[in-house]
C-alpha positions in Angstrom: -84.2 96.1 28.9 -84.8 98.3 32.1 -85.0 96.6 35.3 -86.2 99.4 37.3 -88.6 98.5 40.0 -90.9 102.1 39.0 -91.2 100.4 35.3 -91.4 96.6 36.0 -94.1 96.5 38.8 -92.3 94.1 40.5 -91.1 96.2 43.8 -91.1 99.3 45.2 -89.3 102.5 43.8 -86.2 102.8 45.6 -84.4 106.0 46.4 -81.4 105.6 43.7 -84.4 105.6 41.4 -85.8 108.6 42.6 -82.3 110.2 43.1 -81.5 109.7 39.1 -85.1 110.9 38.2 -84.5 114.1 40.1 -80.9 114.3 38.6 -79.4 114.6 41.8 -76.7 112.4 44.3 -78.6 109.5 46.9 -77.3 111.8 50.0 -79.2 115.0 48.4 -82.1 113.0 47.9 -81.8 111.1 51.0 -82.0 114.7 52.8 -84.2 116.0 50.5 -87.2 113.5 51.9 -86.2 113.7 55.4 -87.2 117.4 55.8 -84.9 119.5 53.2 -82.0 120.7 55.3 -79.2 122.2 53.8 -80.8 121.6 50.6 -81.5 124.1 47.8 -85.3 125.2 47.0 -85.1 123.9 43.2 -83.4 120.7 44.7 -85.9 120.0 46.8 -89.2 120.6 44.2 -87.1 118.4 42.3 -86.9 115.2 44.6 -90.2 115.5 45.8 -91.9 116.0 42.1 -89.7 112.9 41.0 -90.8 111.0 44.4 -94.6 111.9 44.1 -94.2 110.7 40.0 -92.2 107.4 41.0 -94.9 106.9 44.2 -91.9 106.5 46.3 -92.3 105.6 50.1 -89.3 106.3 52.2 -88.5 103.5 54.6 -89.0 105.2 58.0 -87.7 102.1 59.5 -84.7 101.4 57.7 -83.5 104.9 58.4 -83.9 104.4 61.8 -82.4 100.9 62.5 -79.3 102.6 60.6 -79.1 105.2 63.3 -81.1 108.0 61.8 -84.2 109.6 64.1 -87.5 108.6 63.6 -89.8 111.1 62.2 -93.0 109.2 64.2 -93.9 110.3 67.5 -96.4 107.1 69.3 -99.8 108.3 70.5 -102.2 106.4 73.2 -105.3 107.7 73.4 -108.0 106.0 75.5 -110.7 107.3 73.0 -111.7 108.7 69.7 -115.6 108.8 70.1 -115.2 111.4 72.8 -114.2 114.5 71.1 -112.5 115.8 74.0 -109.6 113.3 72.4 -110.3 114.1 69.0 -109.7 118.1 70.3 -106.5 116.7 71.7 -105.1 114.7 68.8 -105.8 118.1 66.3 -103.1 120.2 68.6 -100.9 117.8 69.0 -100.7 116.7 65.2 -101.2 120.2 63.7 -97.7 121.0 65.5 -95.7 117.8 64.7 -96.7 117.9 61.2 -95.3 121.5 61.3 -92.3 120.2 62.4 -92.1 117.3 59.5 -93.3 114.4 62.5 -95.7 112.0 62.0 -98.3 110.4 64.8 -98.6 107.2 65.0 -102.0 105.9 67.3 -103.1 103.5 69.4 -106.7 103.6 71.2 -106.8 101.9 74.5 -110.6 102.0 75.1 -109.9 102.5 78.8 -108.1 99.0 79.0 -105.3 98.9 81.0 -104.2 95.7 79.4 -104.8 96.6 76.1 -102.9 100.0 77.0 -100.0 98.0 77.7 -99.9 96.2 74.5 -100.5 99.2 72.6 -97.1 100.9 74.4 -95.3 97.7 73.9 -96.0 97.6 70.5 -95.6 101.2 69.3 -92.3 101.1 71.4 -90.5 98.7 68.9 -91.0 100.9 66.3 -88.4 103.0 68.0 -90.7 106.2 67.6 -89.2 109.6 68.3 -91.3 110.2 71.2 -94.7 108.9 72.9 -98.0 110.8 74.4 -99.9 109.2 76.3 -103.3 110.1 78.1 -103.2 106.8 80.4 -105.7 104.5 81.3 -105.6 103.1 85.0 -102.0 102.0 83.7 -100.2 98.8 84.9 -96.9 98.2 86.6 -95.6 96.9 83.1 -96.7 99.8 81.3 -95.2 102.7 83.5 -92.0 100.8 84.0 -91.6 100.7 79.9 -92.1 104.6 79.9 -89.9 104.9 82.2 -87.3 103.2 80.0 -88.8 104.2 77.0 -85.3 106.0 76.2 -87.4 108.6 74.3 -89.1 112.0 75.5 -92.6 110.8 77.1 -94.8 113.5 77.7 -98.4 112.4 79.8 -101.6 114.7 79.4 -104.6 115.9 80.7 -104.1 115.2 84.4 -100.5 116.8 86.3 -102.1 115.7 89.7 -99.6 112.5 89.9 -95.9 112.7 89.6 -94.8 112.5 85.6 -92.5 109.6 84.5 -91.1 112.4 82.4 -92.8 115.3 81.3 -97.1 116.2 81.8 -98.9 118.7 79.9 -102.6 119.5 81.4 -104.5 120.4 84.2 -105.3 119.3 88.2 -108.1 117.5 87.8 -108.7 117.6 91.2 -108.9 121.2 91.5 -111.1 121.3 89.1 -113.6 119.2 90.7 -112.7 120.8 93.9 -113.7 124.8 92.4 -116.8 122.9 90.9 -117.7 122.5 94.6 -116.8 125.4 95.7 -119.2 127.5 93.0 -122.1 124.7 93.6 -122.1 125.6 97.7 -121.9 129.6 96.6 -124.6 129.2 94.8 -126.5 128.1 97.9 -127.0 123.8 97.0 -126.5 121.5 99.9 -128.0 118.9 98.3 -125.4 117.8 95.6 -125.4 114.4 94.0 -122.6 112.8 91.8 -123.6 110.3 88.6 -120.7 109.3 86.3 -119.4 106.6 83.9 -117.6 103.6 85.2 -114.3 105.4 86.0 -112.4 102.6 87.6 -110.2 103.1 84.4 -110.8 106.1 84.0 -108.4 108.1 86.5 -109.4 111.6 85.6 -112.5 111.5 86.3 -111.9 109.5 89.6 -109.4 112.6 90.6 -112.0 114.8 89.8 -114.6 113.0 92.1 -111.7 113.2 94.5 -111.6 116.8 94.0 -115.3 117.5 94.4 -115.6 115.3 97.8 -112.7 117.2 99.6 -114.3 120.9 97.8 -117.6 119.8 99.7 -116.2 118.6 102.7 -114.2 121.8 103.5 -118.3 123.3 103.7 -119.1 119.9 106.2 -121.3 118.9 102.9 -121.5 115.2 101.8 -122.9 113.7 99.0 -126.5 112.9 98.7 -125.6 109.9 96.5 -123.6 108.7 94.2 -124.5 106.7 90.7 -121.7 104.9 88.9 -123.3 103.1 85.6 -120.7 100.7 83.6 -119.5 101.6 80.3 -118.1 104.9 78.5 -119.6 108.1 79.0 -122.3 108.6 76.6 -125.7 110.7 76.6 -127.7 107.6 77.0 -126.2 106.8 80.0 -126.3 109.8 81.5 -129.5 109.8 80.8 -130.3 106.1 82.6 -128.2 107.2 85.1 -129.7 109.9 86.1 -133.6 108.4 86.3 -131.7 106.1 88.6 -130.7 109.1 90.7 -134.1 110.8 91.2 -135.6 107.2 92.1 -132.7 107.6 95.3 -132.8 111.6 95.8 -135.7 113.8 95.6 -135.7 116.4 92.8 -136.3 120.1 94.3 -132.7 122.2 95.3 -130.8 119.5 93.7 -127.6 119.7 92.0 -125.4 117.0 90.2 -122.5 116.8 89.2 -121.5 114.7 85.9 -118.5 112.6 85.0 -118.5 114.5 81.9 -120.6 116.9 79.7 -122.2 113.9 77.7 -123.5 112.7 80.7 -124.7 115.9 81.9 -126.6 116.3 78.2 -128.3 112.8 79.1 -129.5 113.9 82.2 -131.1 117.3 80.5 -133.1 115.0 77.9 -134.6 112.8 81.2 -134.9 116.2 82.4 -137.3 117.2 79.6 -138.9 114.0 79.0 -139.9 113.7 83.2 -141.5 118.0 82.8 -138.5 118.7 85.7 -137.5 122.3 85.4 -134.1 122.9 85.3 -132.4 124.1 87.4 -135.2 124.3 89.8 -135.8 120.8 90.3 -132.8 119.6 89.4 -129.2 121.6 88.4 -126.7 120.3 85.9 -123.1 120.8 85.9 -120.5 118.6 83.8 -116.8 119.1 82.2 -115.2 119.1 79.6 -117.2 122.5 78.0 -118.6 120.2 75.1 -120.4 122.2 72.4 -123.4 120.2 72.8 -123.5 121.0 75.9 -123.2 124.8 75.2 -125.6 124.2 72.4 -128.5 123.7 74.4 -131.1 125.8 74.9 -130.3 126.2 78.9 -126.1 126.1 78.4 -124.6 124.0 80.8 -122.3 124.7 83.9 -119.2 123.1 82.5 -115.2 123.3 83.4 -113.6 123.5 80.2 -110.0 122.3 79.9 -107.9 123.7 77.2 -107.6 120.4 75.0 -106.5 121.6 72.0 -103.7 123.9 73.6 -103.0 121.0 75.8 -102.6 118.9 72.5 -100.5 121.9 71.2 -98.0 122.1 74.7 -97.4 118.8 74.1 -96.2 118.6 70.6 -93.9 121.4 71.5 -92.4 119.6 74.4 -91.5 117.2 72.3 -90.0 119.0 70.0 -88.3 120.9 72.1 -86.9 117.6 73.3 -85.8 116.5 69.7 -83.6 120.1 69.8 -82.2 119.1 72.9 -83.5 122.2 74.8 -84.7 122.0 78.5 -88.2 121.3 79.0 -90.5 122.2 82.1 -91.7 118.8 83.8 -95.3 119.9 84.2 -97.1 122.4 82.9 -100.8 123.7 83.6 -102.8 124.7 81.4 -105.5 125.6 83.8 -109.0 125.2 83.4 -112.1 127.5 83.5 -115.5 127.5 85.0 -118.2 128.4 83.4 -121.5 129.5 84.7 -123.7 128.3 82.9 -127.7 128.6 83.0 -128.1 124.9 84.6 -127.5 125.8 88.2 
């Protein structure tokens, strides 16, 4: 009687199993599954038609604890409900599956300390490589990238030194131009209202860049609103009603954390009969398509994300190959004019 794991239920195929179905050697097989180098056409339809019938799993792990390279490459994200990450995560996976890689994701929800955890963890999988759009990262965390022993690539902001490689762009020249087009459009009165971003450290650069772009005009705030939580369109929307019970409406402009916020503050817009951008301007980031979607399109920055995703994939890649890799690269950003200010 057959003791083959595929017949008896009892485990899972194993590669000889799959090797003997296709007809061919455990090596051939072996390399067969791992990509199909130096392995013929009609070998190859035949390992993977015998794996998909035997619904054989390689052992990613295994193959790596024997010395082979890991097909995953770790991802830390510090959000999926903003599609701005989603954007991200579509470059970067559309290039490393490509490539026969594999993503592997952890979410931090703006945690540091869960950040941490998520990098510890994902590290001891021995992954090929990590990405990383940090949170307001700890000590712990940057001194494990740092001795990672794999490529690390960091995106969205190149303001701060990389541990290794960044992809993205300054996020504090891009809060620095917003300033610059707000005060050439003739605003003084200019307002900032944003999520809680004392994990977020993009947005706080940005801020950063918007105070400096205003002060180089001898122009300070009116006020600042900082509500707890995620960005979201309902708190933009609470946010700004706080705002306008600070600042009078009438030549002034504000500045979001990020378009949702922005889109928030266009629905208290609406509901209060302000006219916008009369009474109050708009201006956000990210170039959201809600945000273009409106019936007044809002003043936005948009910033590349799925070419950023894309740049950093390659890096990576790039990495594996053992080719030289720039440290940073910008991806610039671009403003656009919209009809809210």
């Amino acid at each position: 009687m057959s003791t083959d794991s595929s017949q008896n239920g009892d485990a899972r195929p194993t590669l000889a199993e799959v090797a003997r179905t296709a007809g061919v050697s455990e090596i051939t097989a072996s390399r067969a599954l791992r990509g199909g180098t130096h392995v013929a056409r009609r070998t190859l339809e035949k390992v993977e038609a015998a794996a998909r019938a035997l619904n054989y799993v390689p052992n990613r792990l295994a193959g790596t604890l024997a010395g082979g390279r890991s097909r995953q490459v770790a991802v830390v994200l510090p959000s999926l409900s903003n599609s701005v990450f989603a954007d991200v995560l579509n470059g970067l996976e559309t290039h490393l599956e490509q490539a026969g890689h594999h993503p592997i994701l952890g979410v931090s929800n703006y945690d540091p300390h869960h950040e941490e955890r998520l990098v510890a963890d994902l590290l001891s999988w021995r992954p090929a490589g990590l990405v990383i759009a940090p949170a307001a990262s700890t000590e712990a965390t940057r001194k494990m990238l740092a001795g990672a022993g794999v490529p690390v690539v960091e995106i969205m902001d190149i303001d701060p030194a990389p541990i290794d490689m960044a992809v993205g762009l300054s996020q504090r020249a891009a809060g620095r131009a917003m300033a610059h087009y707000l005060i050439g459009r003739g605003y003084r009165k200019i307002a900032y209202v944003g999520h809680d971003i004392s994990t977020d450290p993009r947005a706080t650069t940005r801020l950063d860049g918007l105070e400096q772009g205003l002060s180089e005009a001898e122009i300070k705030l009116a006020a600042t609103v900082i509500l707890p939580g995620p960005s979201s369109v309902p708190l933009g929307r609470e946010a700004v009603a706080r705002l306008l019970r600070e600042v009078e409406p009438g030549g002034l402009a504000v500045c979001f954390s990020n378009d949702d916020m922005a889109v928030g503050a266009m629905f208290h817009a609406l509901d209060a009969g302000l006219d916008v951008p009369g009474d109050i301007a708009l201006a956000g980031f990210n170039a959201l398509a809600i945000g273009q979607a409106l019936p007044l399109p809002l003043t936005s920055v948009a910033s590349r994300r799925d070419e950023i995703g894309a740049l950093a994939a390659k890096a990576l890649l790039a990495r594996f190959a053992g080719e030289d890799v720039a440290r940073v690269q910008d991806v610039g950003f671009r403003l656009i004019p919209g009809a809210t200010t």
